[in-house]
C-alpha positions as CSV (number, residue, x, y, z in Angstrom):
1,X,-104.3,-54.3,-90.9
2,X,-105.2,-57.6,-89.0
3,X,-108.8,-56.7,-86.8
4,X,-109.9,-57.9,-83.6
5,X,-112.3,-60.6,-84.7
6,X,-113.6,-59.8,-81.1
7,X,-115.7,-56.5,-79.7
8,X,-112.8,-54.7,-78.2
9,X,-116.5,-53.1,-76.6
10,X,-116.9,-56.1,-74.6
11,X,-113.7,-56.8,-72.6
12,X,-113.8,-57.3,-68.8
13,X,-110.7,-56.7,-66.7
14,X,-109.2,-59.9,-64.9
15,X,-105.8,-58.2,-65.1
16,X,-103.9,-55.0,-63.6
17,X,-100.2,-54.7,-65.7
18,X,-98.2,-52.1,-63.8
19,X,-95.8,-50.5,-65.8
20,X,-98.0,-50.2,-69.6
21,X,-95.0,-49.1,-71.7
22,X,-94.1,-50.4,-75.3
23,X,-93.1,-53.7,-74.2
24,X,-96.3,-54.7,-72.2
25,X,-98.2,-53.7,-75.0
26,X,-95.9,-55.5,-77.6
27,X,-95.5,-58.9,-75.4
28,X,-98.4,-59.8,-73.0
29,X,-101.2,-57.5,-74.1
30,X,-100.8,-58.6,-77.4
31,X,-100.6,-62.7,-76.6
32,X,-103.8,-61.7,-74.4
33,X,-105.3,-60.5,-77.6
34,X,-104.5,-63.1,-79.9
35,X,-106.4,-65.4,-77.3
36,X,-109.6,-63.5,-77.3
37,X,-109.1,-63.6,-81.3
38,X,-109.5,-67.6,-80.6
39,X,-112.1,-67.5,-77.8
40,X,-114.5,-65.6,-76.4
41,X,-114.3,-67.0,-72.8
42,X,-110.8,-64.8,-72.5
43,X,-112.7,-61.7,-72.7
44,X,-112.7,-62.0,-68.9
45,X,-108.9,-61.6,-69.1
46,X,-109.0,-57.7,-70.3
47,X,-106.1,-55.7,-68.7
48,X,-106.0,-52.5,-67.2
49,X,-103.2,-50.5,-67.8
50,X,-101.3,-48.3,-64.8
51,X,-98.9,-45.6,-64.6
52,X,-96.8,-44.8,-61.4
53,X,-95.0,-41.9,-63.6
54,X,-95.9,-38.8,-64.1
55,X,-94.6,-39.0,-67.4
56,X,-97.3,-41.8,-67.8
57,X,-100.1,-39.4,-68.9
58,X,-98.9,-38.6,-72.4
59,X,-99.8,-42.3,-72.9
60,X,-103.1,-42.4,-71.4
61,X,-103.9,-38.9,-72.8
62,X,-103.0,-40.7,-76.6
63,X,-105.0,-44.1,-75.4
64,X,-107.9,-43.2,-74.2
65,X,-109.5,-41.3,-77.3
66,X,-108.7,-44.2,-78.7
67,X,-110.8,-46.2,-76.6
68,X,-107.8,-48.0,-75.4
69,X,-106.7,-49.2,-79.1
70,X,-103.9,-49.2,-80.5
71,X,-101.8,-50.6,-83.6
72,X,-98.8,-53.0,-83.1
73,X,-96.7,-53.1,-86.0
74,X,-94.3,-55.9,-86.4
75,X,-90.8,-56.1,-88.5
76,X,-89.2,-59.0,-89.8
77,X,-87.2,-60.2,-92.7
78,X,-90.4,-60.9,-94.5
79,X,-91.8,-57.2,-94.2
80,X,-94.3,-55.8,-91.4
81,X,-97.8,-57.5,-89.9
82,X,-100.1,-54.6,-88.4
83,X,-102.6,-55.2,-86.1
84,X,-105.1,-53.3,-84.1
85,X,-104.9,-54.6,-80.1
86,X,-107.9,-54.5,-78.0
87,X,-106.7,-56.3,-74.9
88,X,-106.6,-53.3,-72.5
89,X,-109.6,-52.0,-70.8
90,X,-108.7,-49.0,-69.4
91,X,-105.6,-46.8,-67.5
92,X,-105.0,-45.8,-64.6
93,X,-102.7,-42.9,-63.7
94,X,-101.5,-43.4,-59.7
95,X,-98.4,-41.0,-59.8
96,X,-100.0,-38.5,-57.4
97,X,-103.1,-40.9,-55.8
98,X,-103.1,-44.3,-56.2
99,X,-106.3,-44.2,-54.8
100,X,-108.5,-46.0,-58.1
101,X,-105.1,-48.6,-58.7
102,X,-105.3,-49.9,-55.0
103,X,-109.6,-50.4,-55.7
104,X,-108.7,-52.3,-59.0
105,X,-106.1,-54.5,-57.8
106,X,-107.8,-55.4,-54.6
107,X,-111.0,-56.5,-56.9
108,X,-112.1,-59.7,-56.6
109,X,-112.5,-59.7,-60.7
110,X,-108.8,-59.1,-60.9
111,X,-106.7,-62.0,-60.5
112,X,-103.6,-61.5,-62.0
113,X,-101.3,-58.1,-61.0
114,X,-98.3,-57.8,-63.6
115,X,-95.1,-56.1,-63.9
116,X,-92.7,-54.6,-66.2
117,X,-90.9,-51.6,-63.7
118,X,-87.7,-52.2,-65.0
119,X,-85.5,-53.9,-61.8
120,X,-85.2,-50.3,-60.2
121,X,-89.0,-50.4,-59.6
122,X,-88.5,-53.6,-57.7
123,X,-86.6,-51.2,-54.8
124,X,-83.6,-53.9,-53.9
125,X,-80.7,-53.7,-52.5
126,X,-77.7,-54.4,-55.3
127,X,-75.5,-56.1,-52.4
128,X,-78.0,-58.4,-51.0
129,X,-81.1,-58.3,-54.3
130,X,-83.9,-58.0,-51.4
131,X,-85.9,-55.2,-50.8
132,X,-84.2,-52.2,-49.5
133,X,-86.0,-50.5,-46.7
134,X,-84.1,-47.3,-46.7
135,X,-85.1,-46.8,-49.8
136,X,-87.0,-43.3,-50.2
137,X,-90.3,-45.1,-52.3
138,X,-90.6,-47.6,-49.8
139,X,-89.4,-45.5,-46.7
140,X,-92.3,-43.3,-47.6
141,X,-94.6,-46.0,-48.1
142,X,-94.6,-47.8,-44.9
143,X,-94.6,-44.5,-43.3
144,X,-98.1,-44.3,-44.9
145,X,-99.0,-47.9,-45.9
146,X,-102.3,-47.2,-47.2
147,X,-101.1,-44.5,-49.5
148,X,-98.3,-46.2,-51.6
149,X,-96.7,-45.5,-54.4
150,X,-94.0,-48.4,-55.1
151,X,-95.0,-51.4,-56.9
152,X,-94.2,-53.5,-53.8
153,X,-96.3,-51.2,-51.5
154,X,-99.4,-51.3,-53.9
155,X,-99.1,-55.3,-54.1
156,X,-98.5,-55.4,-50.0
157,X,-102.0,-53.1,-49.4
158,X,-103.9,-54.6,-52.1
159,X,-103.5,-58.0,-50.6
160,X,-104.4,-56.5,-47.1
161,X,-107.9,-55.2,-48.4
162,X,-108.0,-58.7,-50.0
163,X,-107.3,-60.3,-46.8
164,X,-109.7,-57.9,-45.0
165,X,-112.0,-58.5,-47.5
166,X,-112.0,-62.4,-47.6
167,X,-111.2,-62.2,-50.6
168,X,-109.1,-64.3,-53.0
169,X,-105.2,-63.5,-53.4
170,X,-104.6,-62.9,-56.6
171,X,-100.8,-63.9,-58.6
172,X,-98.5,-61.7,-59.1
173,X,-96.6,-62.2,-62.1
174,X,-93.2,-60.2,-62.8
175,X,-92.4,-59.3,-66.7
176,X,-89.3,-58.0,-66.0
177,X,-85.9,-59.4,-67.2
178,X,-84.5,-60.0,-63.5
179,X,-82.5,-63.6,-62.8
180,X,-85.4,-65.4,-60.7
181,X,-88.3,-62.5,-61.4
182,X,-90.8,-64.0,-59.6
183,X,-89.0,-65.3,-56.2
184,X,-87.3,-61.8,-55.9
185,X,-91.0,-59.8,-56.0
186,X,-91.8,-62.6,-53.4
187,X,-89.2,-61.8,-51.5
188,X,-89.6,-58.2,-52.1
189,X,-93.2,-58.2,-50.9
190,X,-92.6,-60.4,-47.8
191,X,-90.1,-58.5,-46.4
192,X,-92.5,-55.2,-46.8
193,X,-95.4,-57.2,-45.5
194,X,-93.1,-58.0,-42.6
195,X,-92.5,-54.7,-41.5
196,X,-95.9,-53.7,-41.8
197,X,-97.3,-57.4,-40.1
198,X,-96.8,-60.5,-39.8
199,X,-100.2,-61.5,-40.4
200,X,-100.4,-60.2,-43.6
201,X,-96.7,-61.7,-44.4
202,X,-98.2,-65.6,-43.6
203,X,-101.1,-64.7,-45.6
204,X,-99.2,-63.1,-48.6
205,X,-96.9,-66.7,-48.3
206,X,-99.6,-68.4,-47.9
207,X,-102.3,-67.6,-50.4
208,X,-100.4,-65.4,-53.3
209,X,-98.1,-66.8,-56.5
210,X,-95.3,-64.8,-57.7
211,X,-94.2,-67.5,-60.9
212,X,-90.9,-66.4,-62.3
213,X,-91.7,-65.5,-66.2
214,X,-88.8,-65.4,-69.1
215,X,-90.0,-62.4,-71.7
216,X,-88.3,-61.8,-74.5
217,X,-89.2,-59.2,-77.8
218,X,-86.8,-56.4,-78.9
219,X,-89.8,-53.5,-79.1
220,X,-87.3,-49.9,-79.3
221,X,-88.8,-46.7,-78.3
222,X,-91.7,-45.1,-80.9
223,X,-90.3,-42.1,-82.9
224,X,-92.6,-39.6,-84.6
225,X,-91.1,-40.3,-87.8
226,X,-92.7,-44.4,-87.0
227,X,-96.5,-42.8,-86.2
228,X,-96.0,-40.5,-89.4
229,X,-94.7,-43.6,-91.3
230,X,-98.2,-45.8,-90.2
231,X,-100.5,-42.9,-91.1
232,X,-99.1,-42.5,-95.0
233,X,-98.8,-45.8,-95.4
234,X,-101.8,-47.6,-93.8
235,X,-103.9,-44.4,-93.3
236,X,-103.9,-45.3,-89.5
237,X,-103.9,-42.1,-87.3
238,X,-102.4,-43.1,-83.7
239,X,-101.3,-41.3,-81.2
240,X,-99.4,-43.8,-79.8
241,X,-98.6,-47.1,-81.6
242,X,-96.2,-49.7,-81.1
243,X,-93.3,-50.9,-83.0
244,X,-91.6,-54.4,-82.0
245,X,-89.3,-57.5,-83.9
246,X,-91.7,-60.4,-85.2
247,X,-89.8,-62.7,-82.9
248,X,-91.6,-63.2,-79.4
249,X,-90.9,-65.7,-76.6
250,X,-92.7,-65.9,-73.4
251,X,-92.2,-68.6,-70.7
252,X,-94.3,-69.1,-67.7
253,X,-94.1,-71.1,-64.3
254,X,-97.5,-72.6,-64.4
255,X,-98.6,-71.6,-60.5
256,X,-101.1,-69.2,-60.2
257,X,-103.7,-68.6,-57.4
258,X,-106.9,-68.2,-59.2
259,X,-107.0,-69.0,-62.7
260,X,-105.4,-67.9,-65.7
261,X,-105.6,-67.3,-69.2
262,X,-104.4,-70.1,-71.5
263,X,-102.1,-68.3,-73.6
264,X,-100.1,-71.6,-74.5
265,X,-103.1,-71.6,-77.3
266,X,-101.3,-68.4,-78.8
267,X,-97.4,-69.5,-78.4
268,X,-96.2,-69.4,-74.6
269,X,-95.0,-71.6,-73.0
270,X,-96.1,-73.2,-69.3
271,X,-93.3,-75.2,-67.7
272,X,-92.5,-75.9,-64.4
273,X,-89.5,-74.0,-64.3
274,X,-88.4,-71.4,-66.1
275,X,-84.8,-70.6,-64.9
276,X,-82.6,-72.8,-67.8
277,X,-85.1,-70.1,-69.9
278,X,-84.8,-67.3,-67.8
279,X,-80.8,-67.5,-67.9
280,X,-80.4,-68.5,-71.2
281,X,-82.2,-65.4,-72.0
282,X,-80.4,-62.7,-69.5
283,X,-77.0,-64.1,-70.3
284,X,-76.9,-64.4,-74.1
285,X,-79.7,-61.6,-75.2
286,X,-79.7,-58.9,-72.6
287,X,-75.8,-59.0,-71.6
288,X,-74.7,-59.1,-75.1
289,X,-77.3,-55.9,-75.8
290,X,-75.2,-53.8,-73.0
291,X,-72.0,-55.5,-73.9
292,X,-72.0,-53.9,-77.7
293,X,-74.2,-51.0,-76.6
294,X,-71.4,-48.8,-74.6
295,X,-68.6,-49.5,-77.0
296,X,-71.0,-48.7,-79.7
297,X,-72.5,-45.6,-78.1
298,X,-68.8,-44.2,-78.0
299,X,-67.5,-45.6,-81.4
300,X,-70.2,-43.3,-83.0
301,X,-73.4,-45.4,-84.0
302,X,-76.8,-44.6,-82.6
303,X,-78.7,-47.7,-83.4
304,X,-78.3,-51.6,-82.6
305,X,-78.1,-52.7,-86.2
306,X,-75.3,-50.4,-87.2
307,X,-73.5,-51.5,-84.2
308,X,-74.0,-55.3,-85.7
309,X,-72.7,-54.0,-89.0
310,X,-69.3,-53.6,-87.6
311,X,-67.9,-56.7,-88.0
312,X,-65.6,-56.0,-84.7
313,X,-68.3,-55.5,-82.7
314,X,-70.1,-58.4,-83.7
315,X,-67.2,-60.7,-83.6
316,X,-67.2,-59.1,-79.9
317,X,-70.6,-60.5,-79.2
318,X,-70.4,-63.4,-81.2
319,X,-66.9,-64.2,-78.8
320,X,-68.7,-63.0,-75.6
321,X,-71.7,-65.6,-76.1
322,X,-69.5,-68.6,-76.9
323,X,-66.8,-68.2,-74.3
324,X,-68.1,-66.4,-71.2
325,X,-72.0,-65.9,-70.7
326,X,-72.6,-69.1,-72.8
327,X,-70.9,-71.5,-70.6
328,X,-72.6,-70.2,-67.3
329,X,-75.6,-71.7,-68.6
330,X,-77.9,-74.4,-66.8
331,X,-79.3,-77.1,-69.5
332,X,-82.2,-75.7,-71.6
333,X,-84.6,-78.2,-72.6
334,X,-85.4,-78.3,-76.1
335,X,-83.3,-75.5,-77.4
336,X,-80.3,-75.4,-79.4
337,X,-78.3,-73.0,-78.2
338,X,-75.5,-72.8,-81.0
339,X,-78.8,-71.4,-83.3
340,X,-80.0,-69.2,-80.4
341,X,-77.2,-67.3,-80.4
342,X,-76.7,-67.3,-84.2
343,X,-80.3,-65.7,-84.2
344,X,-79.6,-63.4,-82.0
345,X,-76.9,-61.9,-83.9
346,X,-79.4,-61.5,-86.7
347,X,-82.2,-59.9,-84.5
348,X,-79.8,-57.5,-83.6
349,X,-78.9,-56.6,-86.9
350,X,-82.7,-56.0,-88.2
351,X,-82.7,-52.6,-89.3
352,X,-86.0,-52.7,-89.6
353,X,-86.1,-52.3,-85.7
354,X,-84.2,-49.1,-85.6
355,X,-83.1,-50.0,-81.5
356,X,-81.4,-47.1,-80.6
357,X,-78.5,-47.8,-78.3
358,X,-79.3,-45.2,-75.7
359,X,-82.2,-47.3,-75.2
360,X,-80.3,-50.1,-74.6
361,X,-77.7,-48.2,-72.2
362,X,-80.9,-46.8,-70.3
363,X,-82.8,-49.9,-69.9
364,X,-80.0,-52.6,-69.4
365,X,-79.3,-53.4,-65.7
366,X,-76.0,-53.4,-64.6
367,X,-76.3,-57.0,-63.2
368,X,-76.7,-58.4,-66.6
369,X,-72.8,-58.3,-66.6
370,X,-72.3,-58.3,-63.0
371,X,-73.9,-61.9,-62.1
372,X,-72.1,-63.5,-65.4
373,X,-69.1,-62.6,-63.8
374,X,-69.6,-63.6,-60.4
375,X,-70.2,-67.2,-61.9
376,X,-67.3,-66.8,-63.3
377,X,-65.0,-65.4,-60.5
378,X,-66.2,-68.1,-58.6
379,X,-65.2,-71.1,-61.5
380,X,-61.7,-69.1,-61.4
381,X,-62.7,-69.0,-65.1
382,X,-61.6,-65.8,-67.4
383,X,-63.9,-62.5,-67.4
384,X,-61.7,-60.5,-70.4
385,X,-64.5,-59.7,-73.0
386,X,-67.6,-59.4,-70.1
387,X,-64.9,-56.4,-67.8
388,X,-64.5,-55.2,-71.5
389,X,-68.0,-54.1,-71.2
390,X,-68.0,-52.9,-68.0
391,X,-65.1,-50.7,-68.3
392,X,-67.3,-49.4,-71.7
393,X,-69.9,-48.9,-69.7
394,X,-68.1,-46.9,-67.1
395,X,-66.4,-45.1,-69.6
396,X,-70.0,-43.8,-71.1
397,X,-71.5,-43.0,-67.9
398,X,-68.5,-40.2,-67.5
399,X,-71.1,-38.5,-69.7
400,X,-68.9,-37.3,-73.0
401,X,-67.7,-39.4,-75.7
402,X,-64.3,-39.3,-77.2
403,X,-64.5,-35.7,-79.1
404,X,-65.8,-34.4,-75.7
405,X,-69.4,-34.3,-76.9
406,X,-71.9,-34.9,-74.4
407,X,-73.6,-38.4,-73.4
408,X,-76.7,-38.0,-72.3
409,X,-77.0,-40.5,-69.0
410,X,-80.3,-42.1,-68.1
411,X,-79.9,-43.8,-64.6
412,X,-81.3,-43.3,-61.1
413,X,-77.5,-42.5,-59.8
414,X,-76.6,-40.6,-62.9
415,X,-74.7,-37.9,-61.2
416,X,-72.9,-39.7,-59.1
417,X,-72.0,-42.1,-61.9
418,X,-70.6,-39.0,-63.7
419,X,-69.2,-37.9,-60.7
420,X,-67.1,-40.8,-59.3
421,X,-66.2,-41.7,-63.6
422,X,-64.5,-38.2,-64.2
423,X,-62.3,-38.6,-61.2
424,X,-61.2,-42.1,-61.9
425,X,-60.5,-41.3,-65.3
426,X,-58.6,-44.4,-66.6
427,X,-59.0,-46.3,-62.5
428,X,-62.3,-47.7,-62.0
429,X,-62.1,-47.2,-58.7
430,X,-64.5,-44.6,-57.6
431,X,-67.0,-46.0,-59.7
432,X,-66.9,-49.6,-58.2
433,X,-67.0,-48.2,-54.7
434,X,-70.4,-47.3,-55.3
435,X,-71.5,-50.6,-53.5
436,X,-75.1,-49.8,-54.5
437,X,-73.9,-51.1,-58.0
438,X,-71.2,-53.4,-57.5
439,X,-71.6,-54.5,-54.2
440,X,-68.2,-56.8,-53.0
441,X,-66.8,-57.1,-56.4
442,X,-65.3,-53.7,-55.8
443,X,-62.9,-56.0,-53.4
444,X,-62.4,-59.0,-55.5
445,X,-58.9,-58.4,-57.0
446,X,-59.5,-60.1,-60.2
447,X,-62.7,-58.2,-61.0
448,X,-60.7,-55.1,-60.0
449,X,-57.3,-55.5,-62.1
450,X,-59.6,-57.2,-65.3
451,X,-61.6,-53.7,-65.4
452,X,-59.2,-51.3,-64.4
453,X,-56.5,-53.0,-67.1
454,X,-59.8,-52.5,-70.2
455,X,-60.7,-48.8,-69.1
456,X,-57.0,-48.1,-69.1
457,X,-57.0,-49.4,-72.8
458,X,-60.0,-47.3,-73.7
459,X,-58.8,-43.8,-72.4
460,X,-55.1,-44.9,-73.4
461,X,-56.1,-46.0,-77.4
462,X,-59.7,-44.9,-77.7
463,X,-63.0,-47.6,-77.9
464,X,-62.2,-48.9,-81.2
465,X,-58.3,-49.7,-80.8
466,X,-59.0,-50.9,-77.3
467,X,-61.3,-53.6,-78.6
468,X,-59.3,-54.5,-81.8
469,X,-56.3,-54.8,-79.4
470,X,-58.4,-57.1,-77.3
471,X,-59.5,-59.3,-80.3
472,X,-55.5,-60.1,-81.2
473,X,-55.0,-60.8,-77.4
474,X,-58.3,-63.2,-77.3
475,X,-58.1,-64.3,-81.0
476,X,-61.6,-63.8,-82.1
């Protein structure tokens, strides 16, 4: 086990991550403490972690015995590198007050406010991807500005006490795998501010950065039988450890308000824009993870790498990279994308990681689909294998597989979802009227017919015949 060769006993908080899940503390907590392992002055950069769940205190009720410590355990092909992470200060639980969050972030020690939410945290609107004011977090919130709850609403007040307070803005920097992450918080946040004042909106655009980040480690959900597996063999008792893929990628716009931490020392990467990254990622990672994960969820396998074991299903993905999310791509300076995807394909298939694929289905955004295929609709270009995966995914949400067993749906419109799917049966229909999802593909015609025609195939055939039927059709 790889030690801090810093005093975990000595790190200051520059840094308030909202959202400290497994990811945060597999990705940007742990570049943060490889830094400090190089140089003392990054002490200043501690984080402190918050929770807007309630379900948020079993992980600060695990952490903070711990003094905030906690073991990261990474798998390749080579075998596993364990390290004790001592990045994170402190966390702070805001599901019922966020009283103490709103004091730490409007700090003038803090200067950098991070995200990972997932995009329904962000509160947008599907149709328009701007803030949605009717929504109930953020209806409630600027009914009682000073008391919020959404991540939006904290960031608004937080810069009003640092406004009021003539005090520095600090950068907001989004984690989350959203298509231009750090313009649409912007946006997000001006258009709050705007309801709530315009002064505080020209002082928000004026003074705050929101840089767009590209993030990118596979880090599945913790099982008991991982924290068993670290205590007999490393003798580490943790009550909540993390378990991630050796690969990491992290790419930053380098615009921030008041400093930063260098953590280009430690492997990111500062550019001056990330969006070739941001896409490249998106399209060819986190479509092709939702594109195999319904199929596979109702074929019968439970984890990624079993999924990749089926040489249809990876022949799927391989076919999906190459001939419709690949070729939306903007130019990508320095990477080779032919060996990107090939690695890909062998990340997935690490069964070392053990991903589950209900993970996948319950973390993937429907837009990672959806805006490859708009591209697409609008080049009048094919959109077979990517309305494949949507009609998978519709046929999942219905909530029981093939045998009638039951799916267990994780998703905020979950019973509608199961609703409008059990009615359609083999027409989409009801399901891509829900224009909180699908917005005005539910009236393109070629969106429409591509989907209806692959969920007809499924309930018709079943998953696996549909897509084998769709490989002789595509040739792949």
């Amino acid at each position: 086990m790889r030690l801090p060769v810093y005093d975990p006993a000595a790190v200051r908080a520059g840094i308030v991550h909202i959202g400290l899940g497994g990811f945060h503390r597999a990705h940007m907590a742990r570049y943060t403490h490889e830094l400090m392992n190089l140089d003392a002055g990054a002490l200043e950069w501690g984080i402190t972690g918050a929770g807007l769940l309630p379900g948020d205190a079993r992980l600060h009720a695990a952490l903070a015995p711990q003094d905030w410590l906690y073991t990261l355990v990474e798998r390749g092909a080579a075998g596993e590198d364990v390290s004790l992470i001592g990045s994170l200060a402190g966390m702070i639980l805001a599901a019922g007050d966020s009283a103490a969050l709103l004091d730490a972030m409007a700090r003038a020690e803090t200067r950098i406010v991070s995200l990972t939410v997932t995009s329904h945290g962000y509160c947008l609107s599907p149709a328009t991807k701007r803030l949605d004011p009717a929504h109930p977090l953020i209806a409630a919130d600027l009914a009682d500005p000073e008391h919020p709850h959404s991540a939006v609403g904290l960031i608004a007040e937080a810069c009003r006490r640092r406004m009021l307070g003539d005090r520095p803005a600090f950068t907001a920097l989004s984690c989350d795998n959203i298509e231009h992450n750090g313009r649409v918080l912007a946006q997000a946040v001006l258009d709050y501010a705007a309801l709530r004042s315009p002064e505080l909106a020209e002082w928000i655009a004026r003074e705050a950065r929101f840089p767009s980040t590209m993030v990118d480690r596979i880090t599945p959900v913790t099982r008991a039988g991982d924290i068993a597996g670290l205590a007999a063999n490393y003798g580490i008792d943790d009550g909540w450890p993390v378990f991630s893929e050796s690969f990491t990628q992290w790419v930053i716009e380098d615009d921030f308000a008041d400093g930063r931490p260098d953590w280009d020392r430690v492997g990111a990467q500062f550019v001056p824009d990330v969006a070739p990254y941001e896409r490249m990622k998106l399209r060819l990672l986190n479509a092709s993870h939702l594109a195999i994960a319904g199929p596979a969820r109702l074929i019968g396998y439970s984890y990624i790498h079993e999924a990749m074991g089926d040489d249809l299903l990876r022949r799927y993905m391989a076919a999906l990279m190459e001939r419709e999310t690949g070729p939306t791509l903007l130019p990508v300076p320095g990477v080779d994308l032919a060996a990107y995807k090939a690695t890909l394909i062998d990340r997935f298939a690490n069964p070392a990681i053990q991903d589950g694929v209900d993970r996948v289905n319950a973390d993937a955004a429907l837009n990672y689909l959806l805006d490859p295929i708009r591209d697409r609709l609008a080049a009048r270009e094919p959109i077979d294998l990517l309305a494949f995966g949507v009609a998978a995914w519709i046929r999942r949400v219905r909530g029981r597989d093939q045998e009638g067993r039951t799916i267990e749906v994780s998703h905020p419109l979950a019973a509608l979802l199961r609703e409008r799917a059990e009615a359609g049966g083999s027409d989409p229909a009801p399901v891509l009227a829900i224009g909180a999802l699908f917005g005005n593909l539910a009236g393109d015609p070629v969106f429409v017919a591509s989907v209806g025609k692959q969920l007809a195939s499924i309930y018709a055939v079943g998953m696996r015949a549909a897509l084998t039927a769709l490989a002789r059709e595509l040739g792949f």
